[in-house]
C-alpha positions in Angstrom: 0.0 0.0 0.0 1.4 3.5 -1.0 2.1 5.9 1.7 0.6 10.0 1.6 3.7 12.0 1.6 2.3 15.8 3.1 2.6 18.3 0.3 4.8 20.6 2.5 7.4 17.8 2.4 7.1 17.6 -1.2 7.8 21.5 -1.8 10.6 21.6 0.1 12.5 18.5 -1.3 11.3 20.5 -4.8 13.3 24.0 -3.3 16.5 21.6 -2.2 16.3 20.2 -5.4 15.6 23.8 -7.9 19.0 25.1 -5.3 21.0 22.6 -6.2 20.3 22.5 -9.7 20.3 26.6 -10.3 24.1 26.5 -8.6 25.3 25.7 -12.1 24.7 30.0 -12.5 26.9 30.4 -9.5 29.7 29.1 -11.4 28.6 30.8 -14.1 28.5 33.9 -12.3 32.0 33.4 -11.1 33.5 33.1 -14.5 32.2 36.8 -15.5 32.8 38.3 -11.9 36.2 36.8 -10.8 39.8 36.9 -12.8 41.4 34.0 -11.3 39.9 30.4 -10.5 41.2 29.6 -6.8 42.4 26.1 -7.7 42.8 25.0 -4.2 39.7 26.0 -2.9 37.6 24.5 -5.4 39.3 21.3 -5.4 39.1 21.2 -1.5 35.2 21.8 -2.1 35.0 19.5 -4.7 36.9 16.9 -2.6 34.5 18.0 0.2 31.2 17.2 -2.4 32.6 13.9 -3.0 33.2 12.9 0.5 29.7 13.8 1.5 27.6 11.9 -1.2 30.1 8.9 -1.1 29.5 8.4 2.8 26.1 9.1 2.7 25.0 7.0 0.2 27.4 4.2 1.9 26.3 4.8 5.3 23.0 6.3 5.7 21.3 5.5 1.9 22.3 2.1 1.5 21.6 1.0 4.4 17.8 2.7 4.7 17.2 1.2 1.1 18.2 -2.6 3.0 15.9 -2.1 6.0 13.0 -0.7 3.7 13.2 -3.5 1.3 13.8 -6.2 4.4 10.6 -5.2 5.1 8.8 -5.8 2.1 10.3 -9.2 0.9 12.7 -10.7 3.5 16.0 -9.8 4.9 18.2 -12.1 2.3 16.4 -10.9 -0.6 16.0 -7.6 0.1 19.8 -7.6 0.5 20.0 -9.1 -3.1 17.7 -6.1 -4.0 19.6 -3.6 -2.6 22.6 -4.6 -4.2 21.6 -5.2 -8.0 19.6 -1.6 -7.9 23.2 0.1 -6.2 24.9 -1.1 -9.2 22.0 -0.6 -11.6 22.1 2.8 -10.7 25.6 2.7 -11.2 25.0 1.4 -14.4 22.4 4.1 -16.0 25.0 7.2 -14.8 27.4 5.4 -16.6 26.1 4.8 -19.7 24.6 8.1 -19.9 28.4 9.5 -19.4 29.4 6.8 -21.8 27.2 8.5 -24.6 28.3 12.1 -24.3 31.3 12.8 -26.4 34.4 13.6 -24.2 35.0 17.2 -25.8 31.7 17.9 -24.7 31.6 16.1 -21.5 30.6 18.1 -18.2 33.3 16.8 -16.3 36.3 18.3 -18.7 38.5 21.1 -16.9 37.5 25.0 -17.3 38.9 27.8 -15.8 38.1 31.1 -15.3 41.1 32.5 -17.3 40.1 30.6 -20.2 37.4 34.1 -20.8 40.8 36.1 -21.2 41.0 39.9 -19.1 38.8 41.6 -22.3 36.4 38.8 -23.5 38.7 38.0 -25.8 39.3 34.0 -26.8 42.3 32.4 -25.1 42.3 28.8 -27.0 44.0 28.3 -30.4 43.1 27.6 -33.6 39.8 25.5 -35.0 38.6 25.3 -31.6 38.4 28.8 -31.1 36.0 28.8 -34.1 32.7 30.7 -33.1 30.8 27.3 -34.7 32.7 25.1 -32.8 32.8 27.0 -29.5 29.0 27.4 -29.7 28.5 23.8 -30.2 30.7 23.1 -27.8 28.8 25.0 -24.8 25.3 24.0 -26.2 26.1 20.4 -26.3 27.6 21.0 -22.7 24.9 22.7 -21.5 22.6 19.8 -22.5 25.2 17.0 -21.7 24.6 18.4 -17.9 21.2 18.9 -18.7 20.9 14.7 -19.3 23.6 14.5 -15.9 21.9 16.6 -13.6 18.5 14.5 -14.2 19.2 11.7 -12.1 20.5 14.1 -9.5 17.4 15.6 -9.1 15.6 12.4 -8.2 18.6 11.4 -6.2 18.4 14.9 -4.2 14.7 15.0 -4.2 14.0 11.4 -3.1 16.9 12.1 -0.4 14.6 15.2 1.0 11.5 13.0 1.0 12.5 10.4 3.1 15.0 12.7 5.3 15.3 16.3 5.2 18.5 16.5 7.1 20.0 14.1 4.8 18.0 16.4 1.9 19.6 19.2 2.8 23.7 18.0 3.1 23.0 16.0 -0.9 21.8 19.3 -1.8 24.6 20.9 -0.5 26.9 18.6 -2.0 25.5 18.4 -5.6 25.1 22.3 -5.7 28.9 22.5 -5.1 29.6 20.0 -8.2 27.4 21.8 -10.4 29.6 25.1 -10.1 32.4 24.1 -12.4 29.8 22.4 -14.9 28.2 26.2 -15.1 32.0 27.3 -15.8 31.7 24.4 -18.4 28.9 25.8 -20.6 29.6 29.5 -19.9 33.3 29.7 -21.3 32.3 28.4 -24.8 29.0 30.1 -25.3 30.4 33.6 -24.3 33.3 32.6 -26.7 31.1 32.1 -29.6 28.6 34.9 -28.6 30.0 37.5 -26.7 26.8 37.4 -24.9 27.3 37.3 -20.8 23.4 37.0 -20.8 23.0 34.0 -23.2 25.8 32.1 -21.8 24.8 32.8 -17.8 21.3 31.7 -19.8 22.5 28.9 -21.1 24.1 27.6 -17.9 21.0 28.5 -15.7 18.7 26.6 -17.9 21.1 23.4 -18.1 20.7 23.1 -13.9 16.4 23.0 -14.7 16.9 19.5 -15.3 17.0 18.7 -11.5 13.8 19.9 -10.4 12.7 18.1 -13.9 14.0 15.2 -12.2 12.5 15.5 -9.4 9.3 16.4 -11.2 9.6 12.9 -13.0 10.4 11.2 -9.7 7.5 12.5 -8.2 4.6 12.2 -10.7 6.2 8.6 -11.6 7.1 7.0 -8.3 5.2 9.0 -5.3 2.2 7.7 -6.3 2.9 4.2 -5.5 5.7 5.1 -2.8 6.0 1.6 -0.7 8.4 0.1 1.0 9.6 -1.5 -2.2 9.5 1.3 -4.3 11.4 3.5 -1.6 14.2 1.0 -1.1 14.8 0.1 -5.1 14.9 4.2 -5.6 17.1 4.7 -2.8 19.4 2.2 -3.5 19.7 3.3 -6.9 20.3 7.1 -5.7 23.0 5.6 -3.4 24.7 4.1 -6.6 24.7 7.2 -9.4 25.5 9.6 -6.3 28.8 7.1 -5.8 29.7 6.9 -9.3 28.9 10.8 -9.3 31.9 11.4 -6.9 34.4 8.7 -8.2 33.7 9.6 -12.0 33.5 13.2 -12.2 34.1 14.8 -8.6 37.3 13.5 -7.4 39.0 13.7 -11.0 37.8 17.1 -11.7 39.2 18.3 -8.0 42.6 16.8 -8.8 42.6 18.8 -11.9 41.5 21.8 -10.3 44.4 21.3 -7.5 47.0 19.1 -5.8 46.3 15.4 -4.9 46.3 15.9 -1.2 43.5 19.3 -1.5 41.7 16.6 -3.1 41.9 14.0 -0.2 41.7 17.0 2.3 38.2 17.4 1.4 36.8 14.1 0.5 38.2 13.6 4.4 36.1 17.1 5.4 33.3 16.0 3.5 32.8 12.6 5.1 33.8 14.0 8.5 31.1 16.7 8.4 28.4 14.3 7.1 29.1 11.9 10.2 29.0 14.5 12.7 25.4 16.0 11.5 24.1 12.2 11.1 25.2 11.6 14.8 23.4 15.0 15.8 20.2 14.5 14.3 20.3 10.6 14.6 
């Protein structure tokens, strides 16, 4: 039997989820309002991001996904359960990464510098083509679009069952999605000169979370059991994990030394084990 979920629950997972999502305009913003990207600060974030979602879903998501699906077909089976829907949400992130082409991926490397002191293009050559670079940020912009889907559901399901926990994925994901607005707004603004239609562009690619969330609602609240909750959530736990090993931890290396990196992935987890044991 499907359990009512109060509508005041629902609109707040729905504002955690539209905040993480609309961060991709923070990094955005950064990239027209700052001169220099602070390599070790955003790689200690991003480290941070990544050592949040990865103990979360290990500790906390994981393991709420077994009890809930204990419940509704055994103990050993709803182990099995929890396991194959981990790695079968490992599985859709991955091919959906697998089908967007690298140059256009939404983990490659930007930095601020690359929008040169006077707008002018910094890159070389074909690439700095107005066709190609405009390509380039709209197929970005919609290659996060397609990633920032299942993070919607995973944030919004996430806020549904715990707000707490709502709140630090939120937190988390909305820190990744900075460099991905850096990611469509250096091309676009290349290819345009526009500030507004690349800031545009890279607000509109975060909409695809509360979409997500959206989807995850009208498809799965309305039969949200047991069953349903612990398959979703073990699923979340999974594409949040491949999240943070694929694109967060590689992108913060790149952003900074090994150890900033490791510095906040250690942060991260440390900070989401405190406020579990607060609020447990």
């Amino acid at each position: 039997m499907s359990t009512a979920i109060p509508m005041s629950t629902v609109l707040f997972a729905f504002g955690l989820t539209a905040f993480a999502g609309l961060s991709t305009g923070i990094g955005s913003a950064l990239a027209f309002f700052t001169k220099k990207t602070n390599t070790k600060f955003l790689a200690v974030s991003l480290g941070f991001s990544a050592g949040v979602m990865i103990y979360v879903s290990m500790i906390e998501i994981f393991v709420k996904a077994r009890d809930s699906l204990s419940l509704a077909v055994g103990p050993t089976l709803g182990y099995w359960y929890t396991t194959l829907a981990f790695f079968g949400g490992i599985a859709v992130i991955g091919i959906i990464d697998k089908f967007v082409p690298s140059f256009e991926n939404p983990h490659e490397y930007h930095r601020i510098e690359e929008m040169g002191p006077n707008g002018e293009a910094v890159m070389a050559g074909a690439d700095a083509k107005n066709g190609a670079l405009l390509r380039m940020g709209m197929f970005s912009a919609l290659a996060i679009g397609i990633h920032n889907f299942p993070e919607g559901l995973a944030t919004f399901t996430s806020a549904i069952q715990d707000p707490t926990l709502g709140i630090s994925i939120a937190v988390a994901i909305a820190i990744h999605n900075i460099p991905e607005g850096i990611a469509v707004s250096v091309p676009i603004y290349f290819a345009t000169g526009s500030r507004k239609k690349a800031f545009g562009y890279s607000f509109l690619s975060g909409l695809s979370e509360p979409v997500g969330a959206l989807a995850g609602y009208l498809i799965f609240m309305r039969y949200f059991n047991d069953m349903v909750f612990g398959l979703l959530f073990a699923s979340v736990a999974g594409i949040m994990v491949f999240i943070s090993l694929d694109g967060l931890l590689p992108t913060a290396e790149k952003y900074g030394e090994h150890h900033h990196a490791i510095f906040g992935v250690i942060a991260g987890m440390a900070v989401m084990a405190v406020s579990l044991l607060l609020f447990a």
